[in-house]
C-alpha atoms as a printed R data frame, in Angstrom:
    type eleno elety resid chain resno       x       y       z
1   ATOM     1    CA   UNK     A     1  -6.357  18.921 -15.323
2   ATOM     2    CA   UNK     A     2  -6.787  19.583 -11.574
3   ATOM     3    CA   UNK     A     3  -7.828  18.142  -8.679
4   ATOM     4    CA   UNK     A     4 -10.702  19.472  -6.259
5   ATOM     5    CA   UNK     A     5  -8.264  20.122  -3.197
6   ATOM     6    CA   UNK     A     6  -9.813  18.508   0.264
7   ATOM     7    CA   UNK     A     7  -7.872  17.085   2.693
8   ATOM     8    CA   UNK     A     8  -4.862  16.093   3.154
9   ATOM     9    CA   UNK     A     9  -5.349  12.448   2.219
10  ATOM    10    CA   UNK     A    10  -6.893  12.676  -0.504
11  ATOM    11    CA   UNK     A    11  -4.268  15.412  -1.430
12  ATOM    12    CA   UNK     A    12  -1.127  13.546  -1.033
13  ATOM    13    CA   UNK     A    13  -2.890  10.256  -2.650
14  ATOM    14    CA   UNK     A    14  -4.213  11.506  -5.847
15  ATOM    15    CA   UNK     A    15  -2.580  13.562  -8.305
16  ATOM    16    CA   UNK     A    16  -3.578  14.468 -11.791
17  ATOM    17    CA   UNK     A    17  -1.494  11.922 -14.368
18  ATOM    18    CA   UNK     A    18   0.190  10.167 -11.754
19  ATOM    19    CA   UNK     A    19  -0.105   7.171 -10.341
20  ATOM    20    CA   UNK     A    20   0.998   6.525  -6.818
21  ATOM    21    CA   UNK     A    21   0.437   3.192  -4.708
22  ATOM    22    CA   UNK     A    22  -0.777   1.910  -1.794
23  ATOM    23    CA   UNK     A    23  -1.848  -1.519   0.596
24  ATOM    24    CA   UNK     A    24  -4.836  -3.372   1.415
25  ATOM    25    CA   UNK     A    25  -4.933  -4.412   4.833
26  ATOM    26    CA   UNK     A    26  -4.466  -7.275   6.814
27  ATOM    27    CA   UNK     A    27  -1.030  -7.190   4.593
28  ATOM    28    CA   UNK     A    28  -0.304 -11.157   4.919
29  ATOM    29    CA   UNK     A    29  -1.151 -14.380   2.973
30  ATOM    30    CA   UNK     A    30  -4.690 -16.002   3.656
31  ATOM    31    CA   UNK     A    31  -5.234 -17.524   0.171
32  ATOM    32    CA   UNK     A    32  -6.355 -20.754   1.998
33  ATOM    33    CA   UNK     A    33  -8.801 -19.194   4.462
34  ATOM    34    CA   UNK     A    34 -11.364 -16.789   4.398
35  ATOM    35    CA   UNK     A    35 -10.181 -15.105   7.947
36  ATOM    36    CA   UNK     A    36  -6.989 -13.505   8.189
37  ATOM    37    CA   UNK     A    37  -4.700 -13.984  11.428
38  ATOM    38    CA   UNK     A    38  -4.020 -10.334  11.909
39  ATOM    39    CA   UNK     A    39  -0.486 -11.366  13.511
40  ATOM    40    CA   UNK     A    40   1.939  -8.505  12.953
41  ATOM    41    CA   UNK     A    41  -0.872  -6.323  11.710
42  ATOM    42    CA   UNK     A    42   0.345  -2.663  13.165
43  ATOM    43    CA   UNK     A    43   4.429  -3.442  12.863
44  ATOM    44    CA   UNK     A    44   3.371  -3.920   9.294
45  ATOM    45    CA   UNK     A    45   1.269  -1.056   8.788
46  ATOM    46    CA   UNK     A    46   4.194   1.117  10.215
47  ATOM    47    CA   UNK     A    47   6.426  -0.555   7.930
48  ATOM    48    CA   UNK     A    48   3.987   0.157   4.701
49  ATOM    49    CA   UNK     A    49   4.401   4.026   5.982
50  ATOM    50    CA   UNK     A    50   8.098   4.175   6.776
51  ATOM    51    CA   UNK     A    51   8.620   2.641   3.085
52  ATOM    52    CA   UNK     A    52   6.577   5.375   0.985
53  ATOM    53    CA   UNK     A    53   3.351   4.008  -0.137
54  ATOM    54    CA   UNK     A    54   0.869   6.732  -0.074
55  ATOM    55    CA   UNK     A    55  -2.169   4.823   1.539
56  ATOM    56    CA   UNK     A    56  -3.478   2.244   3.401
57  ATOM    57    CA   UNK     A    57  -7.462   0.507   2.536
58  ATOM    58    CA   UNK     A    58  -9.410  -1.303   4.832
59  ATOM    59    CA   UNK     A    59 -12.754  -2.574   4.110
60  ATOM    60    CA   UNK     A    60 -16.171  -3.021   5.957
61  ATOM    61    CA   UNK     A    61 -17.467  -6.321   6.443
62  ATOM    62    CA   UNK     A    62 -19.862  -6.435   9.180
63  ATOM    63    CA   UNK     A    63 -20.715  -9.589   8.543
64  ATOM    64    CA   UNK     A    64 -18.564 -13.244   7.937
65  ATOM    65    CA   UNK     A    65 -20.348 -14.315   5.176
66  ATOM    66    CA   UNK     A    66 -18.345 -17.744   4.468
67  ATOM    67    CA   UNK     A    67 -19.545 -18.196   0.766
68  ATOM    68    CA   UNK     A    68 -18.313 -14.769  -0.093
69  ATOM    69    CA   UNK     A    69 -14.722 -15.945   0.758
70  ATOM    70    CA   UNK     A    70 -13.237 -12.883   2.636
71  ATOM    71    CA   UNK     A    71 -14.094 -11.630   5.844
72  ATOM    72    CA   UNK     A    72 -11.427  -8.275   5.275
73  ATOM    73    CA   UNK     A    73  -9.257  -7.311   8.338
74  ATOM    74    CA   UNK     A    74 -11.896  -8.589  10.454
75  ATOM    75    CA   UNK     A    75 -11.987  -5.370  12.907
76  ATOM    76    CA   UNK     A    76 -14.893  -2.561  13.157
77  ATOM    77    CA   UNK     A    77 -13.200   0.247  10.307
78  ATOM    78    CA   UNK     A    78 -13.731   3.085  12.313
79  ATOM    79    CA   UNK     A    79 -12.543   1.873  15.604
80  ATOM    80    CA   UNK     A    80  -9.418   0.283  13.767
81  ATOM    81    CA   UNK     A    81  -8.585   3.305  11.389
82  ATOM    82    CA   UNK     A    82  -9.092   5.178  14.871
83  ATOM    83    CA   UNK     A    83  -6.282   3.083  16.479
84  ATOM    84    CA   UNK     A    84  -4.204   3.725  13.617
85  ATOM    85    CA   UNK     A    85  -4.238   7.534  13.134
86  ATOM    86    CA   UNK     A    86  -2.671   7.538  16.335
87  ATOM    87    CA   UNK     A    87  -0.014   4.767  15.366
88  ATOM    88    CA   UNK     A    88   0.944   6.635  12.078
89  ATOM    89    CA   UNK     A    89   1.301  10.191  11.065
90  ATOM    90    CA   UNK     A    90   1.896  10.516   6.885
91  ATOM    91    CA   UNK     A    91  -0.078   7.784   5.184
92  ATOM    92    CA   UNK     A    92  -3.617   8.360   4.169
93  ATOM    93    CA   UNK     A    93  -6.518   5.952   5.848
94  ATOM    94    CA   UNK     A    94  -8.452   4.850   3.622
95  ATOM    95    CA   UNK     A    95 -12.009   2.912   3.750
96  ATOM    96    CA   UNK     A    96 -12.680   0.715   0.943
97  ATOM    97    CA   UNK     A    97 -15.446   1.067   0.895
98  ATOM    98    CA   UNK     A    98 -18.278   1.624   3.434
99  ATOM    99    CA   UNK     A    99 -21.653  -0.281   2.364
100 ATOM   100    CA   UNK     A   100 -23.668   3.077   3.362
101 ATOM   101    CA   UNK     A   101 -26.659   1.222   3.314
102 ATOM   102    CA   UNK     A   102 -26.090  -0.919   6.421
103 ATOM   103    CA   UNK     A   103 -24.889   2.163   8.842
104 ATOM   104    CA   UNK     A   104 -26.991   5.012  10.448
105 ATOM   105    CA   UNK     A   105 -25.549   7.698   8.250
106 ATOM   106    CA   UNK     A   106 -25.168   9.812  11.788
107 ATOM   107    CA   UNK     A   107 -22.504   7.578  12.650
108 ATOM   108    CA   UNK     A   108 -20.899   7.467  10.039
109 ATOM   109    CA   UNK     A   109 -20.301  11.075   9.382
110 ATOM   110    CA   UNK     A   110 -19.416  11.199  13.202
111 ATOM   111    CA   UNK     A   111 -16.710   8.531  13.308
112 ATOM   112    CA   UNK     A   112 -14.880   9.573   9.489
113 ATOM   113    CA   UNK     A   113 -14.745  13.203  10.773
114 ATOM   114    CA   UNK     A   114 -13.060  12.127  14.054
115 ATOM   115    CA   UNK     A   115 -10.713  10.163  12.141
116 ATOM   116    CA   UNK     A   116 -10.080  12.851  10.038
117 ATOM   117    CA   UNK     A   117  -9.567  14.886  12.862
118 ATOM   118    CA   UNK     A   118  -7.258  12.506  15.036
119 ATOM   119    CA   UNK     A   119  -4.999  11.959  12.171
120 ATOM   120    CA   UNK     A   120  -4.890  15.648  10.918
121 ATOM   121    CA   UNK     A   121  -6.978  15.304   7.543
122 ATOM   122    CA   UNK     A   122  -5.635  11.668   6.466
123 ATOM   123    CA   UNK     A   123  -9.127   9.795   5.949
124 ATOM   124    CA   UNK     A   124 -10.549   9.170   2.264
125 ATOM   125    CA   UNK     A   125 -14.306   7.252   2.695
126 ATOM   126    CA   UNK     A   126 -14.636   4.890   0.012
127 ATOM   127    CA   UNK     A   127 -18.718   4.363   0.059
128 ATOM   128    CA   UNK     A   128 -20.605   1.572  -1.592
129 ATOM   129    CA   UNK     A   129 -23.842  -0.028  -1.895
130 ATOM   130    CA   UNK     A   130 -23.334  -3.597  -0.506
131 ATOM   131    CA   UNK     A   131 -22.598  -6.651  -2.375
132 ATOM   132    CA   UNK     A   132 -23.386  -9.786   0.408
133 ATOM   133    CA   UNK     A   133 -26.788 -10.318   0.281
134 ATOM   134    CA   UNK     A   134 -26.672 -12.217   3.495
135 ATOM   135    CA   UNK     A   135 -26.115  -8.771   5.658
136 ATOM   136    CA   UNK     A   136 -29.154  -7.061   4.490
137 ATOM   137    CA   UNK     A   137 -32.195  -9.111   6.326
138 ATOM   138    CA   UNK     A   138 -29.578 -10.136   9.052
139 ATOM   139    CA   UNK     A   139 -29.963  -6.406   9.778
140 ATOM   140    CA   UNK     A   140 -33.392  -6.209   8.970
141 ATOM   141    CA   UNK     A   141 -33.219  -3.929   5.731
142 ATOM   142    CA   UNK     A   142 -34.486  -3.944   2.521
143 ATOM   143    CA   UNK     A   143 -31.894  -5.397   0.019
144 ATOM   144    CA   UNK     A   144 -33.820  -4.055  -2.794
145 ATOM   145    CA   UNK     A   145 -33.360  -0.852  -1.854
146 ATOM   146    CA   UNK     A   146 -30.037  -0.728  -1.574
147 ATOM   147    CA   UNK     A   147 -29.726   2.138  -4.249
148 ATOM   148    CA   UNK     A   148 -31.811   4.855  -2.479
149 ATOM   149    CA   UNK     A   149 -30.583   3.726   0.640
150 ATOM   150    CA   UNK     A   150 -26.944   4.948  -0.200
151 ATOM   151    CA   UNK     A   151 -28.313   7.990  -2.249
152 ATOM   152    CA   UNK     A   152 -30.163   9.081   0.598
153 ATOM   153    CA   UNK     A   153 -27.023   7.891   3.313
154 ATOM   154    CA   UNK     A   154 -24.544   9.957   0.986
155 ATOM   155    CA   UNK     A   155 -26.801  13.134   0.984
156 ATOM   156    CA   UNK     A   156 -27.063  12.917   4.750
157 ATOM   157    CA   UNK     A   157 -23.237  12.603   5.356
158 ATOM   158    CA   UNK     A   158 -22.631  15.840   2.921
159 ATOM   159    CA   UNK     A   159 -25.383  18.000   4.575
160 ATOM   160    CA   UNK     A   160 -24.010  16.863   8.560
161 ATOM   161    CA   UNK     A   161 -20.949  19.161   7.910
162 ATOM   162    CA   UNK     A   162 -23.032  22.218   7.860
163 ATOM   163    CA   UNK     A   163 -23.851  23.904  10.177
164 ATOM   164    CA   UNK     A   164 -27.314  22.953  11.524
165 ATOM   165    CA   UNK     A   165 -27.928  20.824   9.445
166 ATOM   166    CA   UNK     A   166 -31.429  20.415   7.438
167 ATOM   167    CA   UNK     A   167 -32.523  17.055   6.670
168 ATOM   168    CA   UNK     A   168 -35.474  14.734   6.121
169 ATOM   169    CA   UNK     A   169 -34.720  11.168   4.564
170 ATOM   170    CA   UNK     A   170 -35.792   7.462   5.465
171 ATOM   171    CA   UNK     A   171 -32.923   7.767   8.143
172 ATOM   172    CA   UNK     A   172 -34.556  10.896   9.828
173 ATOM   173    CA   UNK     A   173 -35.008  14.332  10.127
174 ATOM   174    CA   UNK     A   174 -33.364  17.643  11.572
175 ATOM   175    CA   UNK     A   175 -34.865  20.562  11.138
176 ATOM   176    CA   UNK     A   176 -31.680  22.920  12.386
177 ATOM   177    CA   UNK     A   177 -32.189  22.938  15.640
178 ATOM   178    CA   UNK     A   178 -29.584  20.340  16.462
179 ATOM   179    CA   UNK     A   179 -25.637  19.846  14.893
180 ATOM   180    CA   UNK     A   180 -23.552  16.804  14.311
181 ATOM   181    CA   UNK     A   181 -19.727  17.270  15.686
182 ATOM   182    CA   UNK     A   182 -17.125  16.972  15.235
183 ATOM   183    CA   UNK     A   183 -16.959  18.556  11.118
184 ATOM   184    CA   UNK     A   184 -14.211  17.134   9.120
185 ATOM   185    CA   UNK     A   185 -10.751  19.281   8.461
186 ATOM   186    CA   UNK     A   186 -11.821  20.275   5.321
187 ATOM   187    CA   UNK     A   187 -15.421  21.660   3.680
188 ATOM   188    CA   UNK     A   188 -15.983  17.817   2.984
189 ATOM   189    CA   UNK     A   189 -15.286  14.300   3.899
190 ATOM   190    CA   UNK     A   190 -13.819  13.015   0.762
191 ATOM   191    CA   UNK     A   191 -16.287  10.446  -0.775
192 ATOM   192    CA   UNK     A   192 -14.917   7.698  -3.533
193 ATOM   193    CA   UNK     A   193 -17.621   5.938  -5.080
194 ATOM   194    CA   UNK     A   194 -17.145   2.207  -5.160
195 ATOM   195    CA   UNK     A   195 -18.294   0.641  -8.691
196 ATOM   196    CA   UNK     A   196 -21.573   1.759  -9.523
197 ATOM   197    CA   UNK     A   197 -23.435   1.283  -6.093
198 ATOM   198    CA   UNK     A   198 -26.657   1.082  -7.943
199 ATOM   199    CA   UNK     A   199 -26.336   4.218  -8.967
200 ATOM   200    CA   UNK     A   200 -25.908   5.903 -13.252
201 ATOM   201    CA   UNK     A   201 -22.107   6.929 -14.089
202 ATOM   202    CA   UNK     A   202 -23.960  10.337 -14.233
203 ATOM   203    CA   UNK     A   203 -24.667  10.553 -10.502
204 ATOM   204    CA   UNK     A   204 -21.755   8.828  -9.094
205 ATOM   205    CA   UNK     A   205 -19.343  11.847 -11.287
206 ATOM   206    CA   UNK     A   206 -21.906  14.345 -10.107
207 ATOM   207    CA   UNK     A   207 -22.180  14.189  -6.482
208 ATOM   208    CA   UNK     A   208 -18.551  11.952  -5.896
209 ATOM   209    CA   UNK     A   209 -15.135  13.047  -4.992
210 ATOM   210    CA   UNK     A   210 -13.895   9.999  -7.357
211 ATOM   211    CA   UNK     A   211 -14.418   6.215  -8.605
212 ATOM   212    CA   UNK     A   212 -13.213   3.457  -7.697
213 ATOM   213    CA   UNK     A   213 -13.743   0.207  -9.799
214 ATOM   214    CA   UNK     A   214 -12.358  -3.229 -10.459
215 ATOM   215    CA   UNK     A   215  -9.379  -4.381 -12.222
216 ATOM   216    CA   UNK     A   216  -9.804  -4.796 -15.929
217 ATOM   217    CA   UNK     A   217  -8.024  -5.288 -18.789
218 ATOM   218    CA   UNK     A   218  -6.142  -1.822 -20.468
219 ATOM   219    CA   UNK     A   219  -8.238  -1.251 -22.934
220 ATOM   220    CA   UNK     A   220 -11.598  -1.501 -21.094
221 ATOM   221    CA   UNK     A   221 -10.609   0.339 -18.058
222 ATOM   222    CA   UNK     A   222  -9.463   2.990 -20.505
223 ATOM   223    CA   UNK     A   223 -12.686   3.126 -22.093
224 ATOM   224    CA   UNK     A   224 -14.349   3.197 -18.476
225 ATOM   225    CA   UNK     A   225 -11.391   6.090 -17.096
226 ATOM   226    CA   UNK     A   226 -12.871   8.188 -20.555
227 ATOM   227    CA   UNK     A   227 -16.491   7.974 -20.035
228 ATOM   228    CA   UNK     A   228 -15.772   8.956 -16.333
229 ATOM   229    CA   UNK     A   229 -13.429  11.832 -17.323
230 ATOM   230    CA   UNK     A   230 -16.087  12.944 -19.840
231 ATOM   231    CA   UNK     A   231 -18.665  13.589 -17.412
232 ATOM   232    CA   UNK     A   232 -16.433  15.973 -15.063
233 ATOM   233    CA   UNK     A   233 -16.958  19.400 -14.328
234 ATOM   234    CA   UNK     A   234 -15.483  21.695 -15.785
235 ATOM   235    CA   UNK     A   235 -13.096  23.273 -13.264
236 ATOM   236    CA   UNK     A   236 -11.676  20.389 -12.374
237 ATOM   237    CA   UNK     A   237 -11.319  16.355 -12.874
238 ATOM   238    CA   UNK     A   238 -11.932  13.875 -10.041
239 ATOM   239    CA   UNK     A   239  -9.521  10.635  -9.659
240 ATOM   240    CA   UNK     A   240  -9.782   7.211 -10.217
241 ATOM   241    CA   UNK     A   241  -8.209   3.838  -8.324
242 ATOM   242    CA   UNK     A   242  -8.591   0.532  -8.589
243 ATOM   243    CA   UNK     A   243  -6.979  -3.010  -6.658
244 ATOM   244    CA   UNK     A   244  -4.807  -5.165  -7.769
245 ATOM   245    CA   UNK     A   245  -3.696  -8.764  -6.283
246 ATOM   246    CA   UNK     A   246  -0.140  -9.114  -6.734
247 ATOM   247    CA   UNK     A   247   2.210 -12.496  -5.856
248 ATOM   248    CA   UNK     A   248   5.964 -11.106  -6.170
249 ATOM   249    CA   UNK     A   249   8.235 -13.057  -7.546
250 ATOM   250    CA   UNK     A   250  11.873 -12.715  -6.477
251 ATOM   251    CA   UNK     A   251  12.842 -12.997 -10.176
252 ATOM   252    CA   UNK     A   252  12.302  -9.339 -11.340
253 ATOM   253    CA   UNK     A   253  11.926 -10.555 -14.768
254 ATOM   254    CA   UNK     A   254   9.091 -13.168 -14.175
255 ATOM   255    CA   UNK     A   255   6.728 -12.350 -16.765
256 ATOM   256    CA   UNK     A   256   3.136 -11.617 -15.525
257 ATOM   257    CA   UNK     A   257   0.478 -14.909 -15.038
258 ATOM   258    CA   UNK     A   258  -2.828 -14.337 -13.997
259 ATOM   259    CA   UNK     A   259  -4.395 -14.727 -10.437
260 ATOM   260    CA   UNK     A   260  -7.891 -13.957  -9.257
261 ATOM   261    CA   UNK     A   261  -8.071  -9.786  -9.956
262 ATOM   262    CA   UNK     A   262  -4.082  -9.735 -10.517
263 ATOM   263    CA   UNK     A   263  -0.754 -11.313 -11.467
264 ATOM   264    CA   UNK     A   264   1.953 -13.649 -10.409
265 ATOM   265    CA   UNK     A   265   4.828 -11.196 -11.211
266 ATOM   266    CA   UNK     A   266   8.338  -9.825 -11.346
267 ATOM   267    CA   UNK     A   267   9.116  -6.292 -10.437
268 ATOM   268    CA   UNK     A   268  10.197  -5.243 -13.507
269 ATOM   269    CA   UNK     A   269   6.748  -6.630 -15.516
270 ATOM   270    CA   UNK     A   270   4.735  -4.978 -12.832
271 ATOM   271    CA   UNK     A   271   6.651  -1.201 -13.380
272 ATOM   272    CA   UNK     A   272   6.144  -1.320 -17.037
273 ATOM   273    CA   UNK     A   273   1.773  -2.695 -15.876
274 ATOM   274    CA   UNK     A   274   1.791   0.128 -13.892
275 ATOM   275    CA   UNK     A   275   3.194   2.383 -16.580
276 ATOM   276    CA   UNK     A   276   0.754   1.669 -18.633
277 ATOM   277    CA   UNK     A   277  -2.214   2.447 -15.484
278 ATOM   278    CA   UNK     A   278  -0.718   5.512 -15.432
279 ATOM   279    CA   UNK     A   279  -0.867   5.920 -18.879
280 ATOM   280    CA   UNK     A   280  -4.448   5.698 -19.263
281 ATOM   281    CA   UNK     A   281  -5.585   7.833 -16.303
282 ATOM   282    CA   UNK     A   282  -5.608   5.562 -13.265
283 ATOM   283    CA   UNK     A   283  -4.160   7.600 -10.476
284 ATOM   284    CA   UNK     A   284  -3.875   4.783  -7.417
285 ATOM   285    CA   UNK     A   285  -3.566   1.623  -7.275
286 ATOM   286    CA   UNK     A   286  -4.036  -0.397  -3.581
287 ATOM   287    CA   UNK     A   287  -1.890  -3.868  -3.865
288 ATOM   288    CA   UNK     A   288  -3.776  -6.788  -2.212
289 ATOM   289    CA   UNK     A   289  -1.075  -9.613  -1.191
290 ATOM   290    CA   UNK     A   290  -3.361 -11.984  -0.023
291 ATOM   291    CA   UNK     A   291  -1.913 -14.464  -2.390
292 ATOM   292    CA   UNK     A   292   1.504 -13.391  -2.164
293 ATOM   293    CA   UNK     A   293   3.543 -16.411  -1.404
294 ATOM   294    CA   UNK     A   294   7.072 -15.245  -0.479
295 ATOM   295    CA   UNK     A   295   7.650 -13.299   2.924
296 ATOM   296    CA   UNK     A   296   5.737 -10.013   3.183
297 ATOM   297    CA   UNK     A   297   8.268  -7.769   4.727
298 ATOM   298    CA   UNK     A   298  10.855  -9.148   2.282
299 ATOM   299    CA   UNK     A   299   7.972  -8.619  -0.800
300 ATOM   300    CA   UNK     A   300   7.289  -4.616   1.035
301 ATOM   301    CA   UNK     A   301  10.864  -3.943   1.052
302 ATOM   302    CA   UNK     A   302  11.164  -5.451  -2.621
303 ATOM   303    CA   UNK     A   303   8.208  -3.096  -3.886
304 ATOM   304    CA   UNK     A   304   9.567   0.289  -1.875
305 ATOM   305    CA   UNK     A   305  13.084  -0.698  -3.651
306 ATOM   306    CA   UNK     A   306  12.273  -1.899  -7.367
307 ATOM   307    CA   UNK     A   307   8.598  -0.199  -7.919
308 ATOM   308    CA   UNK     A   308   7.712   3.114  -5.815
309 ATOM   309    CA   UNK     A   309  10.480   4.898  -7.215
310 ATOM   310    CA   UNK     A   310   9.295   5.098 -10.295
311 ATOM   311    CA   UNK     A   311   5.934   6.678  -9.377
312 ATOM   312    CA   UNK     A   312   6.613   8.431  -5.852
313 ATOM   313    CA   UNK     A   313   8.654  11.100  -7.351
314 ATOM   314    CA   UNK     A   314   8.120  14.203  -5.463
């Protein structure tokens, strides 16, 4: 089993039957608000990097919708994963995940390729249909067709990195007369497909570079890691990540107790969970420590010391 090589993100991220591990940002605890602080945001980013996880996630949420509980890192994605492609150099930038149906796909495709660009082929779009309701007549579009919105958003990004591009969708037309710059480092901007995005399993293996779902328990994520691999092409596989909350416990032996989409756990508990991810096909896994409650640098340094070593091996 191979990989589809891209760029250099998606490259150093994903790897067939391994499992390697990254970090949601804002990286602090805001389990009693909806809107983090963003204090020590970029020394903490550059710590994530210096300590060997292989990618950082940030999410789009254009709106604060307070009944949906989190209002992500808070800043525009592209003009933050801008700002930090010039404050790191390894770690892959990752968007988790776009809602395509709420951006002119133009400027999209424009501001992933520069960040690809600026950071020398680091960026992996994650691309979704939308889940707050809230955002859709806020922006004056149609909620309920949210699913050939992003069909029709996902073909445009692919066909801006030809050459003269020729389109005609809902979100306009060229007709090769006019070109979208700057194209990505590679043939492709590498597109993840969030859940199902409206969309059939079929389509999102078809026409995505990989999946990413939700947390679930072993045995029904490996029945949902199957039916994906089943559908691949031949000459290749495509990967598949998921989240995880995680609250470290300095006791490395504190057995695993459930949190919202994670555990309350001990290092050692949370090498042998991750084992078993690897085990049945999941090759990334972004930590969320939004509910961690002991210090994050000291919960970083913990992970880099008791849990990346037994995945990051080179």
């Amino acid at each position: 089993m191979t990989f589809e090589t891209i760029n250099r993100g998606l490259r150093n991220t994903f790897r067939p039957k391994k499992l390697s591990i990254g970090v949601v940002v804002p990286i602090e605890n805001y389990a009693n608000s909806s809107i983090p602080t963003m204090q020590h945001h970029l020394e903490r980013v550059k710590l994530i990097e210096e300590l060997g996880f292989k990618a950082l996630w940030i999410r789009d949420v254009p709106f604060h919708v307070p009944s949906f509980g989190d209002a992500g890192q808070t800043y525009d994605p592209f003009a933050y994963l801008g700002f930090l492609a010039g404050q790191t150099s390894e770690i892959a930038l990752g968007i988790s995940s776009i809602a395509l149906p709420l951006h002119h796909p133009v400027h999209t495709a424009k501001s992933v390729a520069t960040i690809d660009q600026l950071s020398g082929g680091r960026l992996i779009l994650g691309v979704a249909s939308g889940d707050r309701y809230d955002e859709y007549p806020a922006m004056g579009i149609n909620y309920e067709k949210r699913g050939e919105l992003f069909r029709e958003a996902f073909d445009y990004i692919r066909k801006v990195q030809e050459d003269f591009p020729v389109i005609e969708n809902h979100f306009g037309m060229l007709k090769g007369h006019v070109d979208v710059l700057p194209k990505s480092t590679a043939h492709k901007i590498p597109m993840l497909v969030t859940g199902y995005s409206q969309q059939s399993l079929e389509w999102n293996a078809e026409h995505g570079d990989g999946w990413m779902y939700y947390p679930r328990n072993l045995y029904q994520q490996q029945h949902t890691i199957r039916q994906w691999r089943e559908l691949m092409p031949q000459e290749y596989s495509k990967p598949f990540m998921q989240p995880l909350y995680v609250d470290m416990q300095e006791d490395d032996d504190f057995r695993p107790e459930p949190i919202h989409l994670g555990f309350k756990i001990g290092a050692k508990h949370l090498v042998n969970y991750f084992s078993n991810l690897q085990e049945i096909g999941v090759n990334h896994v972004a930590i969320n420590l939004r509910f961690n409650t002991n210090k994050i640098e000291d919960t970083l340094n913990q992970l880099a010391e008791k849990v990346l070593p037994h995945f990051h091996i080179e």
